[in-house]
N, C-alpha and C positions, 0 to 999 in steps of 0.2 A: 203903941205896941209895947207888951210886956216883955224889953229884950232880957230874960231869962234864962238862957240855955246853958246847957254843960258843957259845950264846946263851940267855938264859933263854926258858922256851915262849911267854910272852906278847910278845914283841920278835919273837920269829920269825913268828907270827902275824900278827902287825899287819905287818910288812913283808914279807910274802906277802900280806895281802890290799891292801897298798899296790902290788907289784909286778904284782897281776891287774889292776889300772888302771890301771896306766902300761903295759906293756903293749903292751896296742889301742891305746890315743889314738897313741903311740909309732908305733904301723905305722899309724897313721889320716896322722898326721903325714907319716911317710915316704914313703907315696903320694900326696901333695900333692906332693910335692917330684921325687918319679921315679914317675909313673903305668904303667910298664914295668913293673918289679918288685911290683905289687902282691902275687901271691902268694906272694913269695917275704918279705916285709915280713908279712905275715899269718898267715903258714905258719909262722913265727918263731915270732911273737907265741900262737899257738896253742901251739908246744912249752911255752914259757915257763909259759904257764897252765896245763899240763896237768903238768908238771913240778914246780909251787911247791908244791903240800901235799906232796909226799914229800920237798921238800929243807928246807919249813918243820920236818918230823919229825926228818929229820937232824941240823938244826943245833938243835933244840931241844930235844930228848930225849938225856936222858943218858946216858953208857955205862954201860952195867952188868956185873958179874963173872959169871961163869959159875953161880954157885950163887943169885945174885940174881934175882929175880921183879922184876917190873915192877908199878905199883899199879894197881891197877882203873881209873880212870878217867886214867889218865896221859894217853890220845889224843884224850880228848872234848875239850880245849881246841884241837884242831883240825878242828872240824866248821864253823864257820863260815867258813875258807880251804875247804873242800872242797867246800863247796854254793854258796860262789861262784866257784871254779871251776868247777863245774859248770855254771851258770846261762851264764857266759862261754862254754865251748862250747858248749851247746845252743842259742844264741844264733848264734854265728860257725855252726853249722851251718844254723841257720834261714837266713842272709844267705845261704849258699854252696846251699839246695837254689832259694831265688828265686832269686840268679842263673841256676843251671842251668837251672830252669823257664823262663826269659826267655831265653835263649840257643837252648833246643828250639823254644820258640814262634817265631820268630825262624825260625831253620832249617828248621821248618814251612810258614810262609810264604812265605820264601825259594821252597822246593820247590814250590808250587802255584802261587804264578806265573810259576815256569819252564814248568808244566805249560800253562799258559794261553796262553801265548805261541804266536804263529804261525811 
């Protein structure tokens, strides 16, 4: 095996699942600061998580020669960055369908007391 990597798998690991929590708090932060931009601070913060296990893979997995195999379990040291990504966006989507849900209800209501109105 071409051990060649930019970071050994376990650095890269830990610093993706470092960077899944910094993150959010990071655009939690940022919208304290400029409440305009929230979804743009969010929106971010979602690529970011959704992007770290394939760049924790990159920077941590070796290059290998053409005639070279990869070993069997080479990727399972990155299931614990993946499932916490994971959880992170099923999470930022649970936030974003209540919001919508509050925004319809909202607009709902709106609409029927226009209706009620003389």
């Amino acid at each position: 095996m071409y051990d060649d990597s930019i970071l050994p798998a376990d650095v890269a690991v830990v610093l993706g699942l470092m960077w899944n929590i910094i993150a959010p708090l990071a655009a939690f932060w940022a919208t304290g600061k400029y409440p305009r931009m929230r979804l743009v601070f969010h929106g971010l913060a979602c690529f970011v998580v959704l992007l770290s296990p394939l760049t924790a893979m990159i920077l941590g997995l070796p290059g290998l020669l053409p005639e070279e195999e990869e070993s069997p379990g080479a990727r399972f040291v990155f299931l614990p960055l993946i499932f916490e990504a994971a959880v992170i966006l099923l999470l930022y989507c649970l936030a974003g369908a209540m919001l919508l849900s509050k925004s319809v209800h909202s607009a709902i209501a709106d609409w029927r007391r226009s209706d009620q109105s003389p």
